[in-house]
N, CA and C atoms of all chains as a GROMACS GRO file, in nm:
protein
  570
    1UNK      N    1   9.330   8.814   9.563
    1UNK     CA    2   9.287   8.911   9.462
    1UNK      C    3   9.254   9.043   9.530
    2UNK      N    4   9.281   9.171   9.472
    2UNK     CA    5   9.285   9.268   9.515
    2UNK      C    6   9.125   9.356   9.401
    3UNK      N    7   9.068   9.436   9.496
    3UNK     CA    8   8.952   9.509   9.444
    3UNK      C    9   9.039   9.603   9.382
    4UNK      N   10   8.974   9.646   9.267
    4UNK     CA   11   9.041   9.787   9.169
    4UNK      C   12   8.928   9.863   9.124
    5UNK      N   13   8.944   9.982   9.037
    5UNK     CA   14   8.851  10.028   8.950
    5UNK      C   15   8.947  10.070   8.820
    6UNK      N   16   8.898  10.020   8.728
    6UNK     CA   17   9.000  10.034   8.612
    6UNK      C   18   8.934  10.208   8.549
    7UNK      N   19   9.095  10.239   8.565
    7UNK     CA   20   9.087  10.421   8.547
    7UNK      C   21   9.158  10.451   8.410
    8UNK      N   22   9.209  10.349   8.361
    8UNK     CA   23   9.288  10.403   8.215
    8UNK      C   24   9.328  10.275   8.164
    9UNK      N   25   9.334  10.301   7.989
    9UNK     CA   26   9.442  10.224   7.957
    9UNK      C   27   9.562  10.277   7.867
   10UNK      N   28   9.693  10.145   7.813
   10UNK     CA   29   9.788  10.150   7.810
   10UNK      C   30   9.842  10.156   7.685
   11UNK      N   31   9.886  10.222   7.588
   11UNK     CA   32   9.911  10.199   7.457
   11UNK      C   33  10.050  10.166   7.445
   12UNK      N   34  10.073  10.034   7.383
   12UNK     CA   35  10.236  10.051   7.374
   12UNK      C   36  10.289   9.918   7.259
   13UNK      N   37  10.348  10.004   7.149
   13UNK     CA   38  10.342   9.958   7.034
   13UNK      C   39  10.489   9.841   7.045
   14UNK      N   40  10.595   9.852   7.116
   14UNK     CA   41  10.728   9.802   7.106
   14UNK      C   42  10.709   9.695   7.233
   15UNK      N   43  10.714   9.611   7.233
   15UNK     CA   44  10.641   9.565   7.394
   15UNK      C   45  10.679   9.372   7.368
   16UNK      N   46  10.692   9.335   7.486
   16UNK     CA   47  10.721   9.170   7.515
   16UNK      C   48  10.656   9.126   7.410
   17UNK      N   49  10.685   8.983   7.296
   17UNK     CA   50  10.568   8.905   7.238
   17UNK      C   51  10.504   8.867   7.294
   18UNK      N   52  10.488   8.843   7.391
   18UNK     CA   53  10.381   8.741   7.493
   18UNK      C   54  10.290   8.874   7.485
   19UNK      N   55  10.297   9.015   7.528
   19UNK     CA   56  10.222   9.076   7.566
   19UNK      C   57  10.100   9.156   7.401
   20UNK      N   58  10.148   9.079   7.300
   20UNK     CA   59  10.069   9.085   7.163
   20UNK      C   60   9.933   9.121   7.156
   21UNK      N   61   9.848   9.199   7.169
   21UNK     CA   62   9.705   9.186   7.142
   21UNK      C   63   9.658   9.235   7.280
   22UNK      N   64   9.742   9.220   7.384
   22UNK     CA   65   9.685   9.263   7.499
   22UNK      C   66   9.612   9.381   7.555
   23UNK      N   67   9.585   9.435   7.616
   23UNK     CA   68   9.485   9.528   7.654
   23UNK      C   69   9.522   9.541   7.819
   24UNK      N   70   9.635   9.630   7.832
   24UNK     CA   71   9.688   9.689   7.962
   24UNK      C   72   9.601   9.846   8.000
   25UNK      N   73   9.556   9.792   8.093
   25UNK     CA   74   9.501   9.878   8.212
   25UNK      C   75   9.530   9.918   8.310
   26UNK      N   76   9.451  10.044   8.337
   26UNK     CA   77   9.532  10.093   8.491
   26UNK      C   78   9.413  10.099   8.532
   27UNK      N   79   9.480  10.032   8.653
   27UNK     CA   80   9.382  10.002   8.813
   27UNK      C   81   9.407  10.077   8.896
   28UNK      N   82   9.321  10.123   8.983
   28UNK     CA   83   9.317  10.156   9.104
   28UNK      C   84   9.284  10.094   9.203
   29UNK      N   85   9.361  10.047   9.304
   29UNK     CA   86   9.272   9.941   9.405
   29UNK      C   87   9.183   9.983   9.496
   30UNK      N   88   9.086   9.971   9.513
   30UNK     CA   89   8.942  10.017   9.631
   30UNK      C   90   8.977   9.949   9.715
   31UNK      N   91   8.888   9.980   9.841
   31UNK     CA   92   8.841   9.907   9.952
   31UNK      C   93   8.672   9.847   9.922
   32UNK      N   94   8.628   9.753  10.009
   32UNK     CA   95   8.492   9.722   9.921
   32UNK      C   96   8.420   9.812   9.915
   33UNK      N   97   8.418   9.928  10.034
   33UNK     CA   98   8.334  10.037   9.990
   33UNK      C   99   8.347  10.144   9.886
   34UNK      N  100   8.482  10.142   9.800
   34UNK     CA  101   8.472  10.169   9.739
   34UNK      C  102   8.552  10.299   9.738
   35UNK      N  103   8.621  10.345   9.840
   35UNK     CA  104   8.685  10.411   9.856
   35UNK      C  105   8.850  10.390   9.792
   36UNK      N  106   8.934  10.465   9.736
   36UNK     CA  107   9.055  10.473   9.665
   36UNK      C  108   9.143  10.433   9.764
   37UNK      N  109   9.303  10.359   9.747
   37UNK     CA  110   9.336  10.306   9.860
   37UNK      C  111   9.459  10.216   9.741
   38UNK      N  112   9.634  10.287   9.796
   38UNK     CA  113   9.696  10.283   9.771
   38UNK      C  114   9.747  10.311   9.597
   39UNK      N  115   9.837  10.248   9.547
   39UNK     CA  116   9.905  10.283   9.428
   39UNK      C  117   9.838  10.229   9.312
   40UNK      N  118   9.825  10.305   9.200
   40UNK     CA  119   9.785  10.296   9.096
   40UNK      C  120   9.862  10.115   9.020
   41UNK      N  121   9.848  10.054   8.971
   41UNK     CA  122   9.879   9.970   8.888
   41UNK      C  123   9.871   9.918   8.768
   42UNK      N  124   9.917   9.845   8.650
   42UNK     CA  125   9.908   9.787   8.557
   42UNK      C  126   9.852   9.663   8.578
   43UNK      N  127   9.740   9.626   8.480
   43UNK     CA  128   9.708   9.477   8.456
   43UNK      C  129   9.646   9.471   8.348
   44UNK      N  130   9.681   9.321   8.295
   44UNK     CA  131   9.670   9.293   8.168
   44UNK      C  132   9.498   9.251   8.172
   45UNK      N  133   9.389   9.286   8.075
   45UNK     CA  134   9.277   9.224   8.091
   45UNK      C  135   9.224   9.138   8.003
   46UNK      N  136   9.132   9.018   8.056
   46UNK     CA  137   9.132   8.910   8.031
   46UNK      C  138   8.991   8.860   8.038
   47UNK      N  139   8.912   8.978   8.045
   47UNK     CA  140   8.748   8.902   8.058
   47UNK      C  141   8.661   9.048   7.975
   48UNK      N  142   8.763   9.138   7.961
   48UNK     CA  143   8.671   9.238   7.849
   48UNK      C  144   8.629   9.359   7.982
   49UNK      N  145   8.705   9.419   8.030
   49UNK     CA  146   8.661   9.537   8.133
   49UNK      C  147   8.702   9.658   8.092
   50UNK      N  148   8.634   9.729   8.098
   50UNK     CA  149   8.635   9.880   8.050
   50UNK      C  150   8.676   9.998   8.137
   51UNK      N  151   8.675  10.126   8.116
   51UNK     CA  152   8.697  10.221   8.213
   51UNK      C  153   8.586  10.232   8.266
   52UNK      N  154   8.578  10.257   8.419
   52UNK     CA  155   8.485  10.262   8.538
   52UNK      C  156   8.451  10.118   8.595
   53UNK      N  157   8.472  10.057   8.560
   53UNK     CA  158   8.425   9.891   8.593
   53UNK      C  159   8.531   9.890   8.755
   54UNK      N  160   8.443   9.812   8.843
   54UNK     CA  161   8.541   9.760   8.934
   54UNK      C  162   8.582   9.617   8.910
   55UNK      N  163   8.678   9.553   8.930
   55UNK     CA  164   8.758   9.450   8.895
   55UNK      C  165   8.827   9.399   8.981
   56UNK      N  166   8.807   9.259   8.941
   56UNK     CA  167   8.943   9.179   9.038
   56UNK      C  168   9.046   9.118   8.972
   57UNK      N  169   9.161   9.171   9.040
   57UNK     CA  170   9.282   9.170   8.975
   57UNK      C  171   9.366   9.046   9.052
   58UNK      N  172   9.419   8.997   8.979
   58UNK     CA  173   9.511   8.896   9.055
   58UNK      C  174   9.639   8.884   9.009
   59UNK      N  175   9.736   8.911   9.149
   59UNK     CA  176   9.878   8.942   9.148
   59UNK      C  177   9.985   8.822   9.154
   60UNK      N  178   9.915   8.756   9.068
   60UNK     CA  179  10.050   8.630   9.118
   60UNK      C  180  10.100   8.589   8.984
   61UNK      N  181  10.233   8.570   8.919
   61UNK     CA  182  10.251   8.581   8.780
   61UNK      C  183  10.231   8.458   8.731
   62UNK      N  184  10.209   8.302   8.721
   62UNK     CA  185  10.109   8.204   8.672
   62UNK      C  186  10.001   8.238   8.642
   63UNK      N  187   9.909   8.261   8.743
   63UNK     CA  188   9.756   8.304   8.684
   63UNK      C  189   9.732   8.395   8.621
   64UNK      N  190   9.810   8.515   8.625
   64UNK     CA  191   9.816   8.661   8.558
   64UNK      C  192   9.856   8.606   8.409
   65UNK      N  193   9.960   8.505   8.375
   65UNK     CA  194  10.004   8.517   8.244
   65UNK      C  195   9.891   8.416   8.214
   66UNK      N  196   9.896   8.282   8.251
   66UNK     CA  197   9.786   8.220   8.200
   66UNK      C  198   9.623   8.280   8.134
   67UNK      N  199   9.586   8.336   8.269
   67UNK     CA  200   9.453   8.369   8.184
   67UNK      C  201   9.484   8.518   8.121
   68UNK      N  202   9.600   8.579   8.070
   68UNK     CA  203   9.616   8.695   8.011
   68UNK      C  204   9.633   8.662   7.861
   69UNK      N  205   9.720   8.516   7.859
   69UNK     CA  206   9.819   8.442   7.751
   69UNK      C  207   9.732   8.404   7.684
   70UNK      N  208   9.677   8.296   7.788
   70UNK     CA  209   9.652   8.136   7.789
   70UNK      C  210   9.756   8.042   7.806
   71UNK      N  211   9.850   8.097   7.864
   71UNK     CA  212   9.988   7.990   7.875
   71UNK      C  213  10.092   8.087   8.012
   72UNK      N  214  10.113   8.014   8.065
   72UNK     CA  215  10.210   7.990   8.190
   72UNK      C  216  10.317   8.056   8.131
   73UNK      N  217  10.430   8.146   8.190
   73UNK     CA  218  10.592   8.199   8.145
   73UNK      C  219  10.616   8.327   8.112
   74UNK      N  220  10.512   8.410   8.094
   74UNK     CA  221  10.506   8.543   8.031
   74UNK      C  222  10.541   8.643   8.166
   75UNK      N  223  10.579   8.735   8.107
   75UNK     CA  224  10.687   8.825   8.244
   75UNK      C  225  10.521   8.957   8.291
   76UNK      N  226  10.412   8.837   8.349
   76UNK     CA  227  10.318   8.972   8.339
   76UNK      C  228  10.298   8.919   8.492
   77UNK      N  229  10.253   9.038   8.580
   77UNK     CA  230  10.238   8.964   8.699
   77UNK      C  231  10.110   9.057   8.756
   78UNK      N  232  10.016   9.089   8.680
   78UNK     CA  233   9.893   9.123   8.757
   78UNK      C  234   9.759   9.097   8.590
   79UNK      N  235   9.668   9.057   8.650
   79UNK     CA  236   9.565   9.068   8.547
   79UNK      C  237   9.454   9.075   8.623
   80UNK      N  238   9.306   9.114   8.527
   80UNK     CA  239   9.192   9.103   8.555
   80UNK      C  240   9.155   9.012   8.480
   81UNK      N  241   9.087   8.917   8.609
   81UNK     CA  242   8.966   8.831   8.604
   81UNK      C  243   8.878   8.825   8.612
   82UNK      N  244   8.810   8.945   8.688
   82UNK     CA  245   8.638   8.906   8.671
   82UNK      C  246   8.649   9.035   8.683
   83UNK      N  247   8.461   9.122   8.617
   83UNK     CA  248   8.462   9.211   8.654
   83UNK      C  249   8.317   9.194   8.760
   84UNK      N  250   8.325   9.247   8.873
   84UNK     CA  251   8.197   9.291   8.962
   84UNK      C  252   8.109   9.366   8.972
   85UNK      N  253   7.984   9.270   9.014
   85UNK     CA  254   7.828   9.371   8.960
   85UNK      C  255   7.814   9.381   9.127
   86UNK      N  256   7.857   9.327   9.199
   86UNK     CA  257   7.847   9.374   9.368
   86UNK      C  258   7.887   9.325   9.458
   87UNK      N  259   7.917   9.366   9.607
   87UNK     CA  260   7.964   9.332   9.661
   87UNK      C  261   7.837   9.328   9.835
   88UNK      N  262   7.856   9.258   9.899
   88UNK     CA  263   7.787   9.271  10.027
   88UNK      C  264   7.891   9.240  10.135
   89UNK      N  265   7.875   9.363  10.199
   89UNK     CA  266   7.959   9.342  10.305
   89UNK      C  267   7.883   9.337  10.478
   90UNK      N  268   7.911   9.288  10.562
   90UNK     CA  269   7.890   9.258  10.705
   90UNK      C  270   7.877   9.492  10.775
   91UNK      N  271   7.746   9.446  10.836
   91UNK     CA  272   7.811   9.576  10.896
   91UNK      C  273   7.902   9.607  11.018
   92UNK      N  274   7.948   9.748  11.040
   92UNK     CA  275   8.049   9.710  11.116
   92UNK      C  276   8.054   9.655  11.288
   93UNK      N  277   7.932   9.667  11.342
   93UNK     CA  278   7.911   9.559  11.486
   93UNK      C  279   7.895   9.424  11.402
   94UNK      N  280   7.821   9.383  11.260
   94UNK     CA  281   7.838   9.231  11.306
   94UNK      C  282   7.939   9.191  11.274
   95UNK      N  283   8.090   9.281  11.266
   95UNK     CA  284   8.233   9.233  11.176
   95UNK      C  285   8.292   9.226  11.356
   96UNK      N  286   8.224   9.267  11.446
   96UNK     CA  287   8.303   9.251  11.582
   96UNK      C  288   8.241   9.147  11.653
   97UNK      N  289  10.082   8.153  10.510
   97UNK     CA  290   9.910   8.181  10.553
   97UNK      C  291   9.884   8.271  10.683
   98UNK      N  292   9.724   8.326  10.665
   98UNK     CA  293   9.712   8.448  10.780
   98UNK      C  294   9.606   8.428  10.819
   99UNK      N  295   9.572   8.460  10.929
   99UNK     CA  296   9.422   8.474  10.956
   99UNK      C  297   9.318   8.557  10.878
  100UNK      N  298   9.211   8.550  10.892
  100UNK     CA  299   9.103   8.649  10.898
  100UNK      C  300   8.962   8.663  10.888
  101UNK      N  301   8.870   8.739  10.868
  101UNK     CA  302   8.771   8.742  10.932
  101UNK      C  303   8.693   8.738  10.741
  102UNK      N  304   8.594   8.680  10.741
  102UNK     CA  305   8.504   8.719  10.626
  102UNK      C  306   8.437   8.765  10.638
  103UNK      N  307   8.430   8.908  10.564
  103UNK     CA  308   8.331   9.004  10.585
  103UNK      C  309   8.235   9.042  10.465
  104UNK      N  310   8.279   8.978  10.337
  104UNK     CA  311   8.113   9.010  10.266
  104UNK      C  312   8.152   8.886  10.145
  105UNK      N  313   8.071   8.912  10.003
  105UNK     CA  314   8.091   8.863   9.952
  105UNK      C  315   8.039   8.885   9.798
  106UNK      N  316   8.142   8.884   9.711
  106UNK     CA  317   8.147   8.922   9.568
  106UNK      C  318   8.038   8.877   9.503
  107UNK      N  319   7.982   8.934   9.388
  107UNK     CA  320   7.944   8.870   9.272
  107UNK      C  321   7.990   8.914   9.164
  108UNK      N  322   8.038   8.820   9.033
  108UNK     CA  323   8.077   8.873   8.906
  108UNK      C  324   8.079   8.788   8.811
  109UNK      N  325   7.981   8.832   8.748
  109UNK     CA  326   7.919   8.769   8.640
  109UNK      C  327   8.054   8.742   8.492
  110UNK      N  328   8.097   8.859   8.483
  110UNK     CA  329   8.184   8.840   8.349
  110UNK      C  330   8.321   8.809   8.436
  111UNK      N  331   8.352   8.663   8.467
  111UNK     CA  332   8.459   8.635   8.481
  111UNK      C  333   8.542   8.555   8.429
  112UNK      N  334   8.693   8.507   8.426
  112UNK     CA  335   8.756   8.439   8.410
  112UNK      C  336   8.680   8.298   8.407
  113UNK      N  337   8.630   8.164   8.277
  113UNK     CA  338   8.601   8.037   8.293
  113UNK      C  339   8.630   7.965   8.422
  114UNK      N  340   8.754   7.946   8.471
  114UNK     CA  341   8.771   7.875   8.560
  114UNK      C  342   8.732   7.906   8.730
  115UNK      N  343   8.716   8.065   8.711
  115UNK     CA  344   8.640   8.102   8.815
  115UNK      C  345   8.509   8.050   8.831
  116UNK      N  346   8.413   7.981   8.753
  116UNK     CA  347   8.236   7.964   8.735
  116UNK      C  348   8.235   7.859   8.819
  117UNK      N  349   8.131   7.918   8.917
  117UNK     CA  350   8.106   7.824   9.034
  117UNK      C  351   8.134   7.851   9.163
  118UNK      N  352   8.261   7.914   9.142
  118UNK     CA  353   8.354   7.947   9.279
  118UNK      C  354   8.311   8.049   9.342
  119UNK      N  355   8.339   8.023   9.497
  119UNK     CA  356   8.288   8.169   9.567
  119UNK      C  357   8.386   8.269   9.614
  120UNK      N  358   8.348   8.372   9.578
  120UNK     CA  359   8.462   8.492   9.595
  120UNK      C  360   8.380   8.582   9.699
  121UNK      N  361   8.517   8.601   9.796
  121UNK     CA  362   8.475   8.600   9.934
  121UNK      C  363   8.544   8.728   9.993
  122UNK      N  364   8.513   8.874  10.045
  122UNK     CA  365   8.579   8.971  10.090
  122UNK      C  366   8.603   8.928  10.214
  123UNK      N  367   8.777   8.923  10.239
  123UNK     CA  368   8.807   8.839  10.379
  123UNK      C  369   8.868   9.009  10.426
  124UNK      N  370   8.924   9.002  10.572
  124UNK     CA  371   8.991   9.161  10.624
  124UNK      C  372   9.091   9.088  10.690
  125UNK      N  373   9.209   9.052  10.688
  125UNK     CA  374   9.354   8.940  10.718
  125UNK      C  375   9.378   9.031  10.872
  126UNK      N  376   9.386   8.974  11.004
  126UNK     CA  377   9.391   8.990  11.135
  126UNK      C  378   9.538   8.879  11.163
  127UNK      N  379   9.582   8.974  11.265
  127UNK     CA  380   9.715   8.958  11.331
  127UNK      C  381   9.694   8.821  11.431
  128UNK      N  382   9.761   8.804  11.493
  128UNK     CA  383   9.765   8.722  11.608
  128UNK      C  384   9.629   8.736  11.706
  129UNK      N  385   9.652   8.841  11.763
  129UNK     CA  386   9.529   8.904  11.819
  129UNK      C  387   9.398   8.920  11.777
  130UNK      N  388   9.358   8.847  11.656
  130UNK     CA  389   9.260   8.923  11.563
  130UNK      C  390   9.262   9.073  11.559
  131UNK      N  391   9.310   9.093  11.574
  131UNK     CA  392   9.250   9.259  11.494
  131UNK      C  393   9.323   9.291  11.354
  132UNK      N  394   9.220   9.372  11.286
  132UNK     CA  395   9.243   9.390  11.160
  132UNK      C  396   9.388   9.420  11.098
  133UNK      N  397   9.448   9.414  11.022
  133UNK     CA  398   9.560   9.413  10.992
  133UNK      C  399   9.558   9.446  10.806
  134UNK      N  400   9.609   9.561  10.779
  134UNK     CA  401   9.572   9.575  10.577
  134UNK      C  402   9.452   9.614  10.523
  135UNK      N  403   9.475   9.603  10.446
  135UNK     CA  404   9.308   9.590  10.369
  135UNK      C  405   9.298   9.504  10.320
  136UNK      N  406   9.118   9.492  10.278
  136UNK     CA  407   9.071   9.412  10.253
  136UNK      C  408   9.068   9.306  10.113
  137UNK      N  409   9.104   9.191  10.096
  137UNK     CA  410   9.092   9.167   9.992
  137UNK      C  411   9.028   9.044   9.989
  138UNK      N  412   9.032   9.001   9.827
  138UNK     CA  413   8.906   8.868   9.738
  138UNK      C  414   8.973   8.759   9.755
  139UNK      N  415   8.941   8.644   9.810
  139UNK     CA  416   8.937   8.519   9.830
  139UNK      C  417   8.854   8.423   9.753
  140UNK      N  418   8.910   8.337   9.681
  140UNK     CA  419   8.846   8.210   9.611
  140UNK      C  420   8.829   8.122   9.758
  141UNK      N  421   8.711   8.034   9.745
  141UNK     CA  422   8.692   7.982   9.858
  141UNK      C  423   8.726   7.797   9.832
  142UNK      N  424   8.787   7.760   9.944
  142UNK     CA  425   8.814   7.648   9.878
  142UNK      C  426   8.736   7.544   9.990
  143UNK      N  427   8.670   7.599  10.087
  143UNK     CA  428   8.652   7.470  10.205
  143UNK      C  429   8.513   7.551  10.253
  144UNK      N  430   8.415   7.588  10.175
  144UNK     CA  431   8.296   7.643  10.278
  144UNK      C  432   8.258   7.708  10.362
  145UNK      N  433   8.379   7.855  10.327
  145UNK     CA  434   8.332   7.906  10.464
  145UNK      C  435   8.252   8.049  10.428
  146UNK      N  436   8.195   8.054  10.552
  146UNK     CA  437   8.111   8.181  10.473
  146UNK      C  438   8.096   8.286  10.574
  147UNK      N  439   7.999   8.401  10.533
  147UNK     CA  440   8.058   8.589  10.573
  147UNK      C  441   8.071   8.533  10.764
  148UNK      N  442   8.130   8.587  10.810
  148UNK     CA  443   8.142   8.572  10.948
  148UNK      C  444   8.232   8.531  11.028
  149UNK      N  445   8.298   8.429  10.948
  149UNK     CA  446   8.365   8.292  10.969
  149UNK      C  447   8.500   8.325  10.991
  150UNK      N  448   8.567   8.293  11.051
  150UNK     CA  449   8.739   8.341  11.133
  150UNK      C  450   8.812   8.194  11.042
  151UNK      N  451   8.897   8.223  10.931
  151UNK     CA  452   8.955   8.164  10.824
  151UNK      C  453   9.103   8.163  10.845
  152UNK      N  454   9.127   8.075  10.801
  152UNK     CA  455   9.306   8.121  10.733
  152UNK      C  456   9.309   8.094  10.559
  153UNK      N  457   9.382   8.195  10.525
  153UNK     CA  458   9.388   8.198  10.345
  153UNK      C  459   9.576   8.168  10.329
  154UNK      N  460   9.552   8.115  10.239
  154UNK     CA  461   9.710   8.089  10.122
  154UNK      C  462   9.727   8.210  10.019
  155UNK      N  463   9.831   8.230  10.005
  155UNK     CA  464   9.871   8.357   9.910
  155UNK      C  465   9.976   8.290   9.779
  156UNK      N  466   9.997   8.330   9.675
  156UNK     CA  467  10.087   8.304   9.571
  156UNK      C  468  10.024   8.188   9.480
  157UNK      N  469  10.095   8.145   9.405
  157UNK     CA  470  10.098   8.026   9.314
  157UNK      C  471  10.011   7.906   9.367
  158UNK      N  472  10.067   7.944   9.526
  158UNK     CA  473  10.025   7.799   9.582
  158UNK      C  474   9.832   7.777   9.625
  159UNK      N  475   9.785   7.928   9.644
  159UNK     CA  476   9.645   7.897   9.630
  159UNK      C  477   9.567   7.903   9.556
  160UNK      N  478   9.632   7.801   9.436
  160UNK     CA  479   9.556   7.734   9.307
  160UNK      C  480   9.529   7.603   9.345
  161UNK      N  481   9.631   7.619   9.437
  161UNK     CA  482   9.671   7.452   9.426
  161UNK      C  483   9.508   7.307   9.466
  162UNK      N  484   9.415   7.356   9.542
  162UNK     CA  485   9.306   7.321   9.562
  162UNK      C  486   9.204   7.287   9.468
  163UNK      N  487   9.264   7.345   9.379
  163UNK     CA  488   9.154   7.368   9.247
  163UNK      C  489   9.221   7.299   9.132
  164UNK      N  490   9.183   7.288   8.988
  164UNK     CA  491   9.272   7.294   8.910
  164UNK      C  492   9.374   7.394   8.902
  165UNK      N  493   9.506   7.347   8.937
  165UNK     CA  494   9.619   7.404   8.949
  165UNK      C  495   9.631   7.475   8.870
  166UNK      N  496   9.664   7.414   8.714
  166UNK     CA  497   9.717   7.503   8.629
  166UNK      C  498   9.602   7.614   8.537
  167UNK      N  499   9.483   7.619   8.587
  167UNK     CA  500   9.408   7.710   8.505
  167UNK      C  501   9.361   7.818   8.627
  168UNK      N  502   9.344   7.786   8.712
  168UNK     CA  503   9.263   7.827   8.820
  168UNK      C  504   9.343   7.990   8.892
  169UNK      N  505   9.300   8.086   8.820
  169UNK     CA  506   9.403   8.229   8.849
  169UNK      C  507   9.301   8.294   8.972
  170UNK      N  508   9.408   8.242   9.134
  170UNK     CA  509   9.401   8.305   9.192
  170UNK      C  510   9.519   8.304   9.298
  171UNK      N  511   9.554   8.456   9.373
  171UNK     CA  512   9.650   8.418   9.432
  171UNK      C  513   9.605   8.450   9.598
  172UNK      N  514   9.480   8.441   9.641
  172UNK     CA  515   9.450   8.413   9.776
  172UNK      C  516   9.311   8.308   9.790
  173UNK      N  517   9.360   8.228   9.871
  173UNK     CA  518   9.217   8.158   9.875
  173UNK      C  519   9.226   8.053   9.974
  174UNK      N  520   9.080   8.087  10.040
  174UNK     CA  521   9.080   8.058  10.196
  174UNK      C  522   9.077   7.853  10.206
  175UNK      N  523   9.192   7.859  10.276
  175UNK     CA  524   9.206   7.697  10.323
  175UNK      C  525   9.182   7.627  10.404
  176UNK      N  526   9.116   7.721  10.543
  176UNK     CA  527   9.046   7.667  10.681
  176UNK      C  528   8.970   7.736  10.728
  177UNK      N  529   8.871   7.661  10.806
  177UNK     CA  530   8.792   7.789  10.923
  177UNK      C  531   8.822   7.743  11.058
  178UNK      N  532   8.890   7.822  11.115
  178UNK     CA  533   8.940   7.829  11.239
  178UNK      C  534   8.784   7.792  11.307
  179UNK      N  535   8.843   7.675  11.460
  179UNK     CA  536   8.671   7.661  11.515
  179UNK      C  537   8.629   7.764  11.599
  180UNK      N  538   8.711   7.828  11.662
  180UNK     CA  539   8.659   7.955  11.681
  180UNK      C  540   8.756   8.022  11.733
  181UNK      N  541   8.736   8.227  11.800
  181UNK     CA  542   8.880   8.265  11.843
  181UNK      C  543   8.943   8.235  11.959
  182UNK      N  544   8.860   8.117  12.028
  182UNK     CA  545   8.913   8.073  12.147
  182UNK      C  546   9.031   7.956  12.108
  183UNK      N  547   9.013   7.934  11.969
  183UNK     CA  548   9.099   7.824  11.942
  183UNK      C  549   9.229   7.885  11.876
  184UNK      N  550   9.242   8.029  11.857
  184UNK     CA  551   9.358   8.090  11.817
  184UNK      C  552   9.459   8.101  11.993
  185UNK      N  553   9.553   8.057  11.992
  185UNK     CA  554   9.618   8.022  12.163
  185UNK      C  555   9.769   8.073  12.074
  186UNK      N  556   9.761   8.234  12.145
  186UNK     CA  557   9.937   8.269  12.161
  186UNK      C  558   9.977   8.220  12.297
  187UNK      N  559  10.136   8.191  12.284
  187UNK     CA  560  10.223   8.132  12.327
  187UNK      C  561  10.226   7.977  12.353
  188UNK      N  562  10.277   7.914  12.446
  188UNK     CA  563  10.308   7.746  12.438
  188UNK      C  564  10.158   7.703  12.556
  189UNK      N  565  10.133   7.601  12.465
  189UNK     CA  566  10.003   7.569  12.576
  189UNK      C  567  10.074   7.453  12.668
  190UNK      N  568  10.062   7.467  12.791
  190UNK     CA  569  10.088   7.327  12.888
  190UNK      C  570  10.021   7.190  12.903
   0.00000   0.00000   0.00000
């Protein structure tokens, strides 16, 4: 799972049936500190996350359609699963 | 699968059901050499390991597989803790 901060969402009226009711967002992926860090993305959300929330997104298309669906087969291959109230990280001598 | 180092660790309250319980783990994925390699990303934990700990994680479909397979949405999640980096040995040992 990749850290994000969800920066927008997606309106789109003509779209896959599987993707019905959904609620496509755009992510940005962080580092844990929180810093911005690579390409913007789409994911479908699945636990109720809003704009500014940081989020974990998961890129693998089973789990993405499942907990997006509720069912396995759908052509979606990133979603949010949880959203995060914090993170603790090691500082950087005790990460060496 | 890759190495790496665990360096902190998540909390998130509004998550996915099948996530409740599980520990989500900021790992930093290291090369051969250990040294850092990418950025950092979230690990479902599947074997106890915790912030500090020199791991190897599974990527794709397949690191559900520990858990309930078919509900369980994650696609990294740590499957060993290396016993330590003396036990990471490049090339052929005699």
């Amino acid at each position: 799972m990749i850290l994000a901060r969800v920066i927008g969402s997606v309106v789109a009226t003509q779209k896959n049936d599987r993707y019905a009711s959904a609620r496509i967002m755009i992510c940005q992926p962080i580092t844990p500190e929180g810093e911005e860090t690579g390409a913007t993305l789409l994911a479908l959300d699945a636990v109720d996350a809003g704009v500014g929330d940081t989020v974990l997104v998961v890129q693998e298309g089973w789990s993405a359609s499942v907990v997006a669906t509720g069912r396995a087969g759908a052509a979606i291959d990133s979603a949010i699963v949880g959203v995060v109230d914090r993170i603790d990280l090691l500082s950087q001598e005790q990460t060496l | 699968m890759q190495l790496a180092r665990v360096i902190g660790t998540v909390v998130a309250t509004q998550k996915n059901e099948a996530l409740e319980g599980r520990k989500l783990l900021v790992i930093q994925t290291l090369d051969a050499d250990l040294r850092p390699q990418g950025r950092p990303l979230v690990a479902l934990d599947a074997v106890g390991a915790g912030i500090g700990e020199l791991v190897f994680w599974c990527r794709g479909k397949e690191a559900s597989f520990p858990f309930e397979r078919e509900d369980t949405p994650t696609d990294c999640t740590i499957v060993g803790i290396v016993d330590s980096p003396a036990h990471v040995v490049k090339g052929k040992r005699k």
